[in-house]
N, CA, C and O atoms as a Tripos MOL2 file, in Angstrom:
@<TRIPOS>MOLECULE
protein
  204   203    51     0     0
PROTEIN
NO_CHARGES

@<TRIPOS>ATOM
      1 N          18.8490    0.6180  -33.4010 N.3       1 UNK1
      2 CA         18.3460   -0.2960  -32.3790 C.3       1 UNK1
      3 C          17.1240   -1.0200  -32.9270 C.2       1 UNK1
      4 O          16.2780   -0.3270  -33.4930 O.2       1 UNK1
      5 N          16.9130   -2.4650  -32.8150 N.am      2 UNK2
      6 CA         16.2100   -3.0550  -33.0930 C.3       2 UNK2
      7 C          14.4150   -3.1210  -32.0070 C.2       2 UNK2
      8 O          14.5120   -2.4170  -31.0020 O.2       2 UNK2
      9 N          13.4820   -3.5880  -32.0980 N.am      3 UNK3
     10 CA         12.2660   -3.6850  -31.6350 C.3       3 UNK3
     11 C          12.7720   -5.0030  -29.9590 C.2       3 UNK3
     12 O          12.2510   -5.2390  -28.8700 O.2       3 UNK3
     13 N          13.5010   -5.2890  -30.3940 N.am      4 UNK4
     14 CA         13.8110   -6.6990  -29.5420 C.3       4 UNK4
     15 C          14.9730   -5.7730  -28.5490 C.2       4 UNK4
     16 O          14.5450   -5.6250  -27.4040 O.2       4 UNK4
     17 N          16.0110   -5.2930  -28.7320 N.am      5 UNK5
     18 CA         16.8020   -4.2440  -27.9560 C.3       5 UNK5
     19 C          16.0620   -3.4520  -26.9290 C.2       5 UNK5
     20 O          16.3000   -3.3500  -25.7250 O.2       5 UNK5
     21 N          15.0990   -2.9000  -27.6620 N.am      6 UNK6
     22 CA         14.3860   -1.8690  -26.7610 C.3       6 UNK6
     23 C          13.5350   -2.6360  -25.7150 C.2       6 UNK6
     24 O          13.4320   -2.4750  -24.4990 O.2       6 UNK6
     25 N          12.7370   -3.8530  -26.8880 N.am      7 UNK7
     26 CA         11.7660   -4.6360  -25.6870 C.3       7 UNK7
     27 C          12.7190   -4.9310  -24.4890 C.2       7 UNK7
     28 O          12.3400   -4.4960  -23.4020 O.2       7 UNK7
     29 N          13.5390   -5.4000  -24.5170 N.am      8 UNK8
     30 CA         14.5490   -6.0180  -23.4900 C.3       8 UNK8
     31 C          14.8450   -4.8810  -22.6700 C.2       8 UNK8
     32 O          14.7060   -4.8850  -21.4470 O.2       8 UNK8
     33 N          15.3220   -3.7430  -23.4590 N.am      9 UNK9
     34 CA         15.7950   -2.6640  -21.9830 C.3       9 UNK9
     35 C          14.8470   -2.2300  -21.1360 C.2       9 UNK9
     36 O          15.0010   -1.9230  -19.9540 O.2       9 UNK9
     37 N          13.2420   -2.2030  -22.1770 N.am     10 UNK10
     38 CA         12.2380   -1.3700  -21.0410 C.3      10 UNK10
     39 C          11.8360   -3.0600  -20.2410 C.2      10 UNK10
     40 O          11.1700   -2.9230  -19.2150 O.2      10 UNK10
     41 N          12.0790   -4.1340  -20.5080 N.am     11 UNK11
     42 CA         11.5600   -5.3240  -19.3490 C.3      11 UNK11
     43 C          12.5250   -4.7300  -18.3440 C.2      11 UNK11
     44 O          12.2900   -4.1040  -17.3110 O.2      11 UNK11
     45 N          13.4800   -5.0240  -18.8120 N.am     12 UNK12
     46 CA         14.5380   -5.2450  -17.2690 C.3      12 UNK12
     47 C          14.3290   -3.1700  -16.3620 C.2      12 UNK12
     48 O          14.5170   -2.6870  -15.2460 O.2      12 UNK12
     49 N          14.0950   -2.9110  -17.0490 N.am     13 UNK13
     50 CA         14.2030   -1.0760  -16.5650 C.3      13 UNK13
     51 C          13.0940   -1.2380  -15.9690 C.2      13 UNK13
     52 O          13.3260   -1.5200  -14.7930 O.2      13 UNK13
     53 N          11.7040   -1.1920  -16.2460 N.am     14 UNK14
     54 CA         10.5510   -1.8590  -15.3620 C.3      14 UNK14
     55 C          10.4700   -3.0380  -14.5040 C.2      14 UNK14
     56 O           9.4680   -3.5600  -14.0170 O.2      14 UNK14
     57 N          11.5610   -3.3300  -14.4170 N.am     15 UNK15
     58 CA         11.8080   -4.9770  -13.3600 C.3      15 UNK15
     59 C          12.6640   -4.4320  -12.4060 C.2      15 UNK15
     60 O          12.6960   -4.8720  -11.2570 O.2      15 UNK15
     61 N          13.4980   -3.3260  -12.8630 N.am     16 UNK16
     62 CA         14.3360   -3.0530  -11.8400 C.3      16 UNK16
     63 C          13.6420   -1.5710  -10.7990 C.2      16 UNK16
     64 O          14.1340   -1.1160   -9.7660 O.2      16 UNK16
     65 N          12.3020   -1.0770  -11.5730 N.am     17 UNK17
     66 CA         11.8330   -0.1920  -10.9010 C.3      17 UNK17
     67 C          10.7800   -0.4520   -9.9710 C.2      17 UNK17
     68 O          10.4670    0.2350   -8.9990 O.2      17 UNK17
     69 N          10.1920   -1.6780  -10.4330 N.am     18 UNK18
     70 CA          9.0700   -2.0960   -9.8040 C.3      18 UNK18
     71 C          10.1570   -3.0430   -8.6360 C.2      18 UNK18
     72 O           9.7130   -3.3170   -7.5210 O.2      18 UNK18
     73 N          11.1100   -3.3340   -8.9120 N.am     19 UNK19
     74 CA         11.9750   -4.0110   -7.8170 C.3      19 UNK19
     75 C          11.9310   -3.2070   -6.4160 C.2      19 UNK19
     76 O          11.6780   -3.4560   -5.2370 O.2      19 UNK19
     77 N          12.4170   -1.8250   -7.4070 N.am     20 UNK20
     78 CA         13.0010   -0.6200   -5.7000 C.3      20 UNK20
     79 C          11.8990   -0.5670   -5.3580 C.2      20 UNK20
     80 O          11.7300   -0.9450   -4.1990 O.2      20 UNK20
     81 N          10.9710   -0.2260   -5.9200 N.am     21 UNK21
     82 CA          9.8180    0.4550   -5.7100 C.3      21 UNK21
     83 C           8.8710   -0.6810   -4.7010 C.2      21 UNK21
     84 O           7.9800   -0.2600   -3.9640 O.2      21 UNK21
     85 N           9.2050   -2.0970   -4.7970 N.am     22 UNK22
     86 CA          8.5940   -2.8570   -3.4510 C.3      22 UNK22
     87 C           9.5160   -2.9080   -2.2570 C.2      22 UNK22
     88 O           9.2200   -2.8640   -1.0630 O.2      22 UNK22
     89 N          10.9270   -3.0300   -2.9490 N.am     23 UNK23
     90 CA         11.8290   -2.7370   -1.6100 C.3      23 UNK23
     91 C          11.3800   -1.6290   -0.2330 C.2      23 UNK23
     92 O          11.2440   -1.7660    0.9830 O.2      23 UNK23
     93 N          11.2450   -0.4210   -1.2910 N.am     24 UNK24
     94 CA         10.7060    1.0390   -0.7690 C.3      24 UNK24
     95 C           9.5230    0.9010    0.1920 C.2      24 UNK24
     96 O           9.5790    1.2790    1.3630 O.2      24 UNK24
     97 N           8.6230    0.4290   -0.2780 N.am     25 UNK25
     98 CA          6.9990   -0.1050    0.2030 C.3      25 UNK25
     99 C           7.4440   -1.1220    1.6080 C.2      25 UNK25
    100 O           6.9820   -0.8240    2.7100 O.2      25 UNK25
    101 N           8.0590   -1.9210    1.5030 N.am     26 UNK26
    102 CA          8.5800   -2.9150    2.3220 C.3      26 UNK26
    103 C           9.2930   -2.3420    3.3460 C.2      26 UNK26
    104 O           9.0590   -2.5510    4.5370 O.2      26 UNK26
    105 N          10.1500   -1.6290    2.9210 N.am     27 UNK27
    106 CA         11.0080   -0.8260    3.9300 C.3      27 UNK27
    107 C           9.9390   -0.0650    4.8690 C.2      27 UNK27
    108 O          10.0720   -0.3530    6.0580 O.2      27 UNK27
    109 N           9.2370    0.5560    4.6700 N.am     28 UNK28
    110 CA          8.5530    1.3550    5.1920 C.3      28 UNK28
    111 C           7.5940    0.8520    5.8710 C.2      28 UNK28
    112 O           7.3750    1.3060    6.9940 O.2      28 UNK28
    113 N           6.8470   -0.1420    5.3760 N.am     29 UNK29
    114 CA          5.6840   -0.5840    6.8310 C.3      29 UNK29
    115 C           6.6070   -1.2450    7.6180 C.2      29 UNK29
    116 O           6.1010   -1.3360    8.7360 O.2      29 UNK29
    117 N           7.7310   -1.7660    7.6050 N.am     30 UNK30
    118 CA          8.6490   -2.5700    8.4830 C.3      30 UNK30
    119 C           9.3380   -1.0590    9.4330 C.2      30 UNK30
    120 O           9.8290   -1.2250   10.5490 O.2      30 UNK30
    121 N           9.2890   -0.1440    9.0050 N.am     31 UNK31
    122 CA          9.7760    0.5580   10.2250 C.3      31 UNK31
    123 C           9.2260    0.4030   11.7080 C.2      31 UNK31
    124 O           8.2460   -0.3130   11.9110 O.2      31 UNK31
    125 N           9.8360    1.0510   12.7020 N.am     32 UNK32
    126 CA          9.5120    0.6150   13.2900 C.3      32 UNK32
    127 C           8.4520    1.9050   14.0260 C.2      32 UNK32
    128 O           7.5500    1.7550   14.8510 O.2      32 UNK32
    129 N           8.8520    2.9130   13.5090 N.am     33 UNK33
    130 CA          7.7310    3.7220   14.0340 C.3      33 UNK33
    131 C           6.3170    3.9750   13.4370 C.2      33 UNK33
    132 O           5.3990    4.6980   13.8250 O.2      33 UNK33
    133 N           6.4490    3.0800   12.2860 N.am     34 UNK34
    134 CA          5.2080    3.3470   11.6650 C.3      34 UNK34
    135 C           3.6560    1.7780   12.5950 C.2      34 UNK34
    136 O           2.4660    1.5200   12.4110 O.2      34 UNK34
    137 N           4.8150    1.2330   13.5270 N.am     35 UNK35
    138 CA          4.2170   -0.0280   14.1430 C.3      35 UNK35
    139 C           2.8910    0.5250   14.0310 C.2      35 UNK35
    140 O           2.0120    0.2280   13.2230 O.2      35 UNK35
    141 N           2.8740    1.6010   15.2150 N.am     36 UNK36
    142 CA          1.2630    2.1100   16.1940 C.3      36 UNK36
    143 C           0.5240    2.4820   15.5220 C.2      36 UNK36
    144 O          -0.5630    2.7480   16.0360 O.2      36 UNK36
    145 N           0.7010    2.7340   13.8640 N.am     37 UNK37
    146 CA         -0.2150    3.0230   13.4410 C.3      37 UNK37
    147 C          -1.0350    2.1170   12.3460 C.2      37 UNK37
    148 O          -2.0780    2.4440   11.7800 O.2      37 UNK37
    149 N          -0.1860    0.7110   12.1660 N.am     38 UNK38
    150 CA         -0.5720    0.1000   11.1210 C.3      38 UNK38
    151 C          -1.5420   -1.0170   12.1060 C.2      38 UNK38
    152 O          -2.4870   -1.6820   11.6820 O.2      38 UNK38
    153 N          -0.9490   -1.0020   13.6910 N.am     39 UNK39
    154 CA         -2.0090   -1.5290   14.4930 C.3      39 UNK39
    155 C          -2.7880   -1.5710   15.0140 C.2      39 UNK39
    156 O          -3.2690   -2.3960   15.7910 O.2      39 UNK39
    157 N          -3.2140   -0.0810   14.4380 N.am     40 UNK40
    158 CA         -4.1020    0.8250   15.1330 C.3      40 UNK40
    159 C          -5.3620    0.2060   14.0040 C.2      40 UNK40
    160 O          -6.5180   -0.1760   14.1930 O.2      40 UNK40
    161 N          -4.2850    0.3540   12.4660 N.am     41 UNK41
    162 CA         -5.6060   -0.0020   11.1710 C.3      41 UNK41
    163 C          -6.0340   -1.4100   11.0500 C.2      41 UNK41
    164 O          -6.8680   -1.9420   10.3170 O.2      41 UNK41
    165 N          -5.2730   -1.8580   11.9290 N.am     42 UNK42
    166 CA         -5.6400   -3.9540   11.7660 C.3      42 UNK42
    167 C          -6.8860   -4.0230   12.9650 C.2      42 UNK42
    168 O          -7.7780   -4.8560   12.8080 O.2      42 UNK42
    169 N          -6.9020   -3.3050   13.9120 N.am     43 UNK43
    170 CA         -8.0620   -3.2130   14.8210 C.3      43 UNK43
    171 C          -8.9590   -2.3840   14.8500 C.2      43 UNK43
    172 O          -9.6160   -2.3880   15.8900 O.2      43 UNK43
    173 N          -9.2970   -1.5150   13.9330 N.am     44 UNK44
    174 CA        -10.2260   -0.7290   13.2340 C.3      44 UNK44
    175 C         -11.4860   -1.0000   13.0460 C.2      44 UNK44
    176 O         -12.4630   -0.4140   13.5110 O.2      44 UNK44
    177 N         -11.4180   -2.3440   12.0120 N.am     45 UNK45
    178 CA        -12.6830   -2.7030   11.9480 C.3      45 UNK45
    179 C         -13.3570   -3.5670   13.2960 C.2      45 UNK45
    180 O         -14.5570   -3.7650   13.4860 O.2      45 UNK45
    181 N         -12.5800   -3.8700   13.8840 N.am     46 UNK46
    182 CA        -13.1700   -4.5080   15.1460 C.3      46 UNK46
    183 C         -13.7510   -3.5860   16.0620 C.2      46 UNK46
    184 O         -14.8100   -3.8290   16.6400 O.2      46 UNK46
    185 N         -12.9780   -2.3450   16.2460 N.am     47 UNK47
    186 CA        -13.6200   -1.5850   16.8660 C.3      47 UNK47
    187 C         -14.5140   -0.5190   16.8910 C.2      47 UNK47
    188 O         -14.6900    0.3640   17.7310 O.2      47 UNK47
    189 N         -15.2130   -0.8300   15.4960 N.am     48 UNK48
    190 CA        -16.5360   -0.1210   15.3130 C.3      48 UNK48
    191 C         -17.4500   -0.1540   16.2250 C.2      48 UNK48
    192 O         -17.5670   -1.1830   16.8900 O.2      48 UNK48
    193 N         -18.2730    0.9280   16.4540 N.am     49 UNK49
    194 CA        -19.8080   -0.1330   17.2360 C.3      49 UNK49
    195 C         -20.6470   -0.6470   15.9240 C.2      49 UNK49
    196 O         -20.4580   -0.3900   14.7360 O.2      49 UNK49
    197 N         -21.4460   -1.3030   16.4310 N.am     50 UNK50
    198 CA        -22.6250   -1.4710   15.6040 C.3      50 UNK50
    199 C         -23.7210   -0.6590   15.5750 C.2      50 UNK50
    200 O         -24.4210   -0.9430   16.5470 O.2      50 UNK50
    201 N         -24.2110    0.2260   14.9150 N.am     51 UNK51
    202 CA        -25.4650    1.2070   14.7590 C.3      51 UNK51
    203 C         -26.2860    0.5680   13.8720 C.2      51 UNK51
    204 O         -27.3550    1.0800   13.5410 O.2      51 UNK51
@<TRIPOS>BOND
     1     1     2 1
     2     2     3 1
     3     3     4 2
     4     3     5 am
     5     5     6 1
     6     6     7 1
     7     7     8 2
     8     7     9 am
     9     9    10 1
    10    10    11 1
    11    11    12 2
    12    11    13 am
    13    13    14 1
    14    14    15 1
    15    15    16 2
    16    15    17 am
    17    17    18 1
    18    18    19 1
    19    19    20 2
    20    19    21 am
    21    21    22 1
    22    22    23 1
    23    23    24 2
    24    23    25 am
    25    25    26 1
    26    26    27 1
    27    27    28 2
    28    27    29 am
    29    29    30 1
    30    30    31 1
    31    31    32 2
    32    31    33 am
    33    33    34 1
    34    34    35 1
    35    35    36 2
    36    35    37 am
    37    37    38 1
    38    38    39 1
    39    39    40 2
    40    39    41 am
    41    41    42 1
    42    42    43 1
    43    43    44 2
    44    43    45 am
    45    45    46 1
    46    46    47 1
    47    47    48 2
    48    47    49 am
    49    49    50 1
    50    50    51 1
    51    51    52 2
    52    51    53 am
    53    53    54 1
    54    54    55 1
    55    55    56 2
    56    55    57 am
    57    57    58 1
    58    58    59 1
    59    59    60 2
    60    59    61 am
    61    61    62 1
    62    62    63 1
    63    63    64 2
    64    63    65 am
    65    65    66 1
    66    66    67 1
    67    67    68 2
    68    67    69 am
    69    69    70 1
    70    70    71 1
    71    71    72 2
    72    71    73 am
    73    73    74 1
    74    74    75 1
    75    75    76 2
    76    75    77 am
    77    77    78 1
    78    78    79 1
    79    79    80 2
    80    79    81 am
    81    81    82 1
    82    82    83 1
    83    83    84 2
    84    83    85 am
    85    85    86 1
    86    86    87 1
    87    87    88 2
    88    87    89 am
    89    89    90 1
    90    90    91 1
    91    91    92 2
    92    91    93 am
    93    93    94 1
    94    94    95 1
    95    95    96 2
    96    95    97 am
    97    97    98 1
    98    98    99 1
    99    99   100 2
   100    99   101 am
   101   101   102 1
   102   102   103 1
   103   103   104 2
   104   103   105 am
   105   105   106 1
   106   106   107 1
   107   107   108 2
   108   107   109 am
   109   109   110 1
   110   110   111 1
   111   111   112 2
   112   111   113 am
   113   113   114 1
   114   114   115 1
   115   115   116 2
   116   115   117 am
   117   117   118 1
   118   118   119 1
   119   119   120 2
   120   119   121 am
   121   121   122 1
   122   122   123 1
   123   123   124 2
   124   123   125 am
   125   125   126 1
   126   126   127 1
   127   127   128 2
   128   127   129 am
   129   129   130 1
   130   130   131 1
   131   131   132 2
   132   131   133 am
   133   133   134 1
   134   134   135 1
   135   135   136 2
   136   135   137 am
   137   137   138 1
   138   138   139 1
   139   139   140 2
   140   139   141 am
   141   141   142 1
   142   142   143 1
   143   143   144 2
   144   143   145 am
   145   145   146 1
   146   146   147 1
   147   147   148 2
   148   147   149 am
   149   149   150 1
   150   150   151 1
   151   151   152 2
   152   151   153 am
   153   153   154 1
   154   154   155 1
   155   155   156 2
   156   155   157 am
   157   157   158 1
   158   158   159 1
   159   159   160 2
   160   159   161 am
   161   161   162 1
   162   162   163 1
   163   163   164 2
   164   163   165 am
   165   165   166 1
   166   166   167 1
   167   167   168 2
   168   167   169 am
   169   169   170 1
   170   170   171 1
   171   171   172 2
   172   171   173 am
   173   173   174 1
   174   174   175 1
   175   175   176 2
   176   175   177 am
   177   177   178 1
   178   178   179 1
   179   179   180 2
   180   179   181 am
   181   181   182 1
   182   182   183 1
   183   183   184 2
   184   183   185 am
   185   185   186 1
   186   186   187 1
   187   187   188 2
   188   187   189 am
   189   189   190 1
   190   190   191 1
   191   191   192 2
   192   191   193 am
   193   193   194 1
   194   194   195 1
   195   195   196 2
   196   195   197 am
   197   197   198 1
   198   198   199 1
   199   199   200 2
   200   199   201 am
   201   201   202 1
   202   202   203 1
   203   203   204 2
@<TRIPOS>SUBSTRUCTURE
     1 UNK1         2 RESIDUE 1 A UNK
     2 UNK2         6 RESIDUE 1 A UNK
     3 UNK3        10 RESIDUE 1 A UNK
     4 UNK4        14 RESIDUE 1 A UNK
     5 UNK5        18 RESIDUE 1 A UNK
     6 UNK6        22 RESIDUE 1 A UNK
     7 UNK7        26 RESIDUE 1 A UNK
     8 UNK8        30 RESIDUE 1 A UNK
     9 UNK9        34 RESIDUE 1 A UNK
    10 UNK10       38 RESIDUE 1 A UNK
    11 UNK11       42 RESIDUE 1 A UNK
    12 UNK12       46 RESIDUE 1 A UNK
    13 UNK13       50 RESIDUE 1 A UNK
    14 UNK14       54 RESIDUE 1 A UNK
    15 UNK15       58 RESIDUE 1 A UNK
    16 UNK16       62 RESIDUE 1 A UNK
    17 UNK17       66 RESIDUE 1 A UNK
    18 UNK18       70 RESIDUE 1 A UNK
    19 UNK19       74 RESIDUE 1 A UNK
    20 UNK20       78 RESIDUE 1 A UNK
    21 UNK21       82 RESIDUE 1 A UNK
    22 UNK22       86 RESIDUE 1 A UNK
    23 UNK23       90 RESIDUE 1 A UNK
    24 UNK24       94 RESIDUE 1 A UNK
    25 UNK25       98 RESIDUE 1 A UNK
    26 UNK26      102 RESIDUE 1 A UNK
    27 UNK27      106 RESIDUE 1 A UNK
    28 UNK28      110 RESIDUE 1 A UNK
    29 UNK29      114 RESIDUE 1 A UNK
    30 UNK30      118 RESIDUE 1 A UNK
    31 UNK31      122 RESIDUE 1 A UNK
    32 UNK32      126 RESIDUE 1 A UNK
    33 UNK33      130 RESIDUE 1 A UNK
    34 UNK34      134 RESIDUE 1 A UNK
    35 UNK35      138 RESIDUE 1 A UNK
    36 UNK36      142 RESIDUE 1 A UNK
    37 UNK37      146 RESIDUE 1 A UNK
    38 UNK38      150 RESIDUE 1 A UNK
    39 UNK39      154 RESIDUE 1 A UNK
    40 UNK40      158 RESIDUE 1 A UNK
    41 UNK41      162 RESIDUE 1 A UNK
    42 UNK42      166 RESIDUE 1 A UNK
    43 UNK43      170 RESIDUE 1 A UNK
    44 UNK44      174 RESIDUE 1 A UNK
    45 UNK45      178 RESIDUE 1 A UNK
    46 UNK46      182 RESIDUE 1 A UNK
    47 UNK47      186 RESIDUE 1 A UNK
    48 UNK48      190 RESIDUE 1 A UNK
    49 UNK49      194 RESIDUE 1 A UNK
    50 UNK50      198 RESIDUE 1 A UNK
    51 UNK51      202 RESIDUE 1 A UNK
């Protein structure tokens, strides 16, 4: 196997992992039970007091 073979299999093998791997990420804040809690963290900082 040549330097150019390998470069090519680890691009596309790291293109196809970093692929699932946002699918995965994506999938998951889009659930739907994870809603109450990601809206809980978008109003967080608003609902600090001020000290």
């Amino acid at each position: 196997m040549s330097f150019e073979v390998i470069s090519k299999v680890a691009q596309q093998g790291g293109t196809l992992y970093f692929g699932l791997l946002f699918l995965l990420v994506a999938g998951w804040v889009f659930l739907p039970r994870n809603k109450k809690t990601f809206e809980r963290a978008a109003r967080m900082a608003l609902d600090e007091d001020d000290q």
